[in-house]
C-alpha positions in Angstrom: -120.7 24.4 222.9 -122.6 27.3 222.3 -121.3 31.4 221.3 -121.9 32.5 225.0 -118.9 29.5 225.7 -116.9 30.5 223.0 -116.6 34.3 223.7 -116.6 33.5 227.7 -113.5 31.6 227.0 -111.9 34.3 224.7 -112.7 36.6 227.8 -111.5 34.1 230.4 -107.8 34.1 228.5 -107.9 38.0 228.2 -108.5 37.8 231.4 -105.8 35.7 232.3 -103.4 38.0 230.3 -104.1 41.0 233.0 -104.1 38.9 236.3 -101.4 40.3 238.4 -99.3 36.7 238.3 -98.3 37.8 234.5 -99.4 41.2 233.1 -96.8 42.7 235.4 -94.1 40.1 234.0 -94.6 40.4 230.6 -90.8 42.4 229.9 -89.1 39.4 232.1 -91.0 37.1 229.9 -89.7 39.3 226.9 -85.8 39.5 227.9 -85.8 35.7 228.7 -87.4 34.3 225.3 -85.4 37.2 223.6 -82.7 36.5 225.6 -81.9 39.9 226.1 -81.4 41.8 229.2 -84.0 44.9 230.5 -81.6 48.4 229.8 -82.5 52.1 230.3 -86.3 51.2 230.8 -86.1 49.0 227.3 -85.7 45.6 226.0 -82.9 45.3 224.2 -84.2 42.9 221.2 -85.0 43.8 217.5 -88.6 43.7 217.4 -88.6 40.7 214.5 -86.6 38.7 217.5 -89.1 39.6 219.4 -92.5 38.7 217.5 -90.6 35.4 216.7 -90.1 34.3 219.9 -93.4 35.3 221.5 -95.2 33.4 218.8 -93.0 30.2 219.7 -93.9 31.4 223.3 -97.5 31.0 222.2 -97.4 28.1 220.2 -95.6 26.2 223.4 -98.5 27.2 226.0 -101.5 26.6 223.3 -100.1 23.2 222.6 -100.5 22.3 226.5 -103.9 23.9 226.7 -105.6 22.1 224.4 -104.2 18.7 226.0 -106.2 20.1 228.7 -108.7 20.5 226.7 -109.3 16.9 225.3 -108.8 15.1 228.3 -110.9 17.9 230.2 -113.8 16.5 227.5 -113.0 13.1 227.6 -113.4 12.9 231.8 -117.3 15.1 231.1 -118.4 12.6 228.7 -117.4 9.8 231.3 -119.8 11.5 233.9 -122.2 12.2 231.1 -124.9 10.1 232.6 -125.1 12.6 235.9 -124.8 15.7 233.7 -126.7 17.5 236.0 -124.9 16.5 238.9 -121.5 17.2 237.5 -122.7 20.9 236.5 -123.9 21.7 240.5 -120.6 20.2 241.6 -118.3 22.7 239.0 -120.8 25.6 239.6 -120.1 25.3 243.2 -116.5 25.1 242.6 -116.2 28.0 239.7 -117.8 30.3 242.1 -115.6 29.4 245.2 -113.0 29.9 242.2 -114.1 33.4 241.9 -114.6 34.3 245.8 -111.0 33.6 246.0 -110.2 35.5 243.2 -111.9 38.1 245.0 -110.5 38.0 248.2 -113.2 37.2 250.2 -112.2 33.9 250.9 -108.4 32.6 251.4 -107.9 28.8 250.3 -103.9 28.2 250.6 -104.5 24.6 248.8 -106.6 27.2 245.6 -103.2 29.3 245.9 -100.5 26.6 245.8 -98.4 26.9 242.5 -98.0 24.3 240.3 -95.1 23.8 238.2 -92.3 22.1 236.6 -88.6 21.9 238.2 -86.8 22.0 234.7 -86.4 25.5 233.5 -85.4 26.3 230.2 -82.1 28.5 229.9 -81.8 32.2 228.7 -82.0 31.5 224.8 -83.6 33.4 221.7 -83.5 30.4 219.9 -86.9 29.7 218.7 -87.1 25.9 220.1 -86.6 27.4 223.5 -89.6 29.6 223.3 -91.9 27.0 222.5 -90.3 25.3 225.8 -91.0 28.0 227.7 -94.5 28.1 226.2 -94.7 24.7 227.1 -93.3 25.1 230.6 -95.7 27.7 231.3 -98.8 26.0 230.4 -97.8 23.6 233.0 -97.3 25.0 235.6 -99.6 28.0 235.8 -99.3 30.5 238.1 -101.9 30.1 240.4 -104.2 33.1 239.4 -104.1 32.3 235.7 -104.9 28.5 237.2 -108.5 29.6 238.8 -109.6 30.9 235.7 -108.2 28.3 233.4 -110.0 25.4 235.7 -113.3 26.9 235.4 -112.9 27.2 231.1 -111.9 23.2 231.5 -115.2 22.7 233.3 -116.9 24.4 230.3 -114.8 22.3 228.1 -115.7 19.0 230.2 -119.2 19.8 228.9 -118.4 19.8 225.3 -120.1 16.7 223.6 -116.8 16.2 221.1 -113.0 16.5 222.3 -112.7 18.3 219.5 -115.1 21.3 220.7 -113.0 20.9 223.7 -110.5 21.5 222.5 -111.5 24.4 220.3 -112.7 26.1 223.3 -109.3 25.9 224.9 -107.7 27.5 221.8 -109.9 30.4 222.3 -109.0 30.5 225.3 -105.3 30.7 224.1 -105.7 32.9 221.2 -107.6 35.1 224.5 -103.9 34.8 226.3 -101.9 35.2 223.5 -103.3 37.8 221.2 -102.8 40.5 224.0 -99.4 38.8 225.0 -98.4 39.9 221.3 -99.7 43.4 221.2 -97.7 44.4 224.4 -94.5 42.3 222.6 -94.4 44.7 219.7 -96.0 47.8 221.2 -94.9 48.1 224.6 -91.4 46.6 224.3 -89.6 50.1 224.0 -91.9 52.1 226.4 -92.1 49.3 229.7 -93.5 52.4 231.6 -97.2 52.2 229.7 -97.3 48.6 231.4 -96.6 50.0 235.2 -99.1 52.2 234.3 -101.9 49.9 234.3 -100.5 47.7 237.2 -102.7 49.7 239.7 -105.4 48.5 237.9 -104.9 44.5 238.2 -106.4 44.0 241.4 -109.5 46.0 240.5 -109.3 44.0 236.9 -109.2 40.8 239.3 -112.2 41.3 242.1 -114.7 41.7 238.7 -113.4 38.7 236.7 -113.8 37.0 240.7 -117.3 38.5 240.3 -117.7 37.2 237.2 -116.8 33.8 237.7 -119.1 33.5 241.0 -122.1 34.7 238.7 -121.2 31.9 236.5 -121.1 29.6 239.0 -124.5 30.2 240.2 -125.7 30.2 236.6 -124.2 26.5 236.2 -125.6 25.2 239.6 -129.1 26.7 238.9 -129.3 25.4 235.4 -130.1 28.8 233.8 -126.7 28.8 231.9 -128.0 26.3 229.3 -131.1 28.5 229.0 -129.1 31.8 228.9 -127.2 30.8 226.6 -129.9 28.9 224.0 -131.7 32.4 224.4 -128.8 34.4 223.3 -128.3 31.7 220.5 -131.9 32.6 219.5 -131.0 36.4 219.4 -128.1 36.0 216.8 -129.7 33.7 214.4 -132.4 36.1 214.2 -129.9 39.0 213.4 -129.3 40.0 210.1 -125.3 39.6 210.7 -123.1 36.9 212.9 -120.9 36.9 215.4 
């Protein structure tokens, strides 16, 4: 696991954060962990309630991710032997992640939401927001899913479950850091967040972009050496990252 890994999975859950299957949702999200209703354009919720219960929202979908995360490793290190195999095979897929993401191809089976049938009910208690957390991580929306399958294939390639699962907390401080500024900021004023809705799909077709340059990178080989470069670069800097 190198830097490049670690700040493409920050990215990748930042990313996640502004697809248009939850930036656009964050004040229901709000109103049902608060469990609070949406009045006069605001969420009516003391912000304390709120921070509370976005944290437990948080904690419930980081949990899940980094189960991901060790069995994501623990499935690379059985193919560890065809290393180089397994990387053509997720570079291929990553990019047709990101082609979808794009729009340029349509794949009903990549856009087929996965989920749970239990929901939990309309509580601010602060067990229930971990259970939505929970329920969340799950079953991902399928636009958060493409993005989250390609940072499991970078996990996959981790040499310890433990650096697998570090990436996938990245990933969720990525998600979640975001998820908390909009909680405290953006809870009176839900009009900022329309705002930048027009935005989404552009914010979308580059991470696509993105993820089929990745791809490409991974099926070529030239990730590894990208990425030892760029590892050369900061140890020779008078500073880290």
């Amino acid at each position: 696991m190198t830097e490049v890994s670690i700040w493409l999975a920050f990215l990748a859950g930042v990313i996640s954060f502004l697809s248009p299957c939850i930036f656009p949702l964050v004040p229901a999200y709000l109103a049902q962990l608060t469990g609070t209703n949406i009045s006069n354009n605001e969420i009516e919720a003391d912000r304390k309630l709120i921070l509370s219960r976005s944290i437990g929202f948080i904690i419930g979908f980081t949990s899940i991710f980094l189960l991901l995360g060790a069995s994501s490793t623990f499935i690379g290190q059985a193919f560890l032997g065809n290393r180089q195999l397994f990387e053509q095979i997720g570079g291929i897929i990553i990019a047709v992640f990101g082609l979808q993401m794009m729009g340029i191809i349509s794949i009903r089976m990549l856009m087929s939401e996965k989920k749970l049938s239990v929901k939990p009910r309309k509580s601010s208690s602060f067990a229930n927001s971990v259970l939505l957390g929970f329920l969340f991580g799950t079953g991902w929306s399928p636009c958060i899913g493409l993005v989250l399958s390609s940072i499991l294939f970078l996990a996959s390639k981790s040499e310890t479950m433990w650096s697998g699962m570090f990436m996938l907390l990245v990933y969720s401080i990525g998600l979640g850091i975001p998820f908390l500024l909009v909680a405290l900021l953006w809870s009176r004023s839900l009009d900022r967040i329309r705002r930048l809705n027009k935005w989404l799909p552009t914010i979308q077709k580059v991470s696509g972009g993105i993820m089929v340059i990745l791809g490409i990178l991974l099926f070529t080989g030239k990730f590894a050496v990208i990425s030892a470069y760029l590892a050369r670069i900061a140890q020779s800097l008078p500073f880290t990252i």
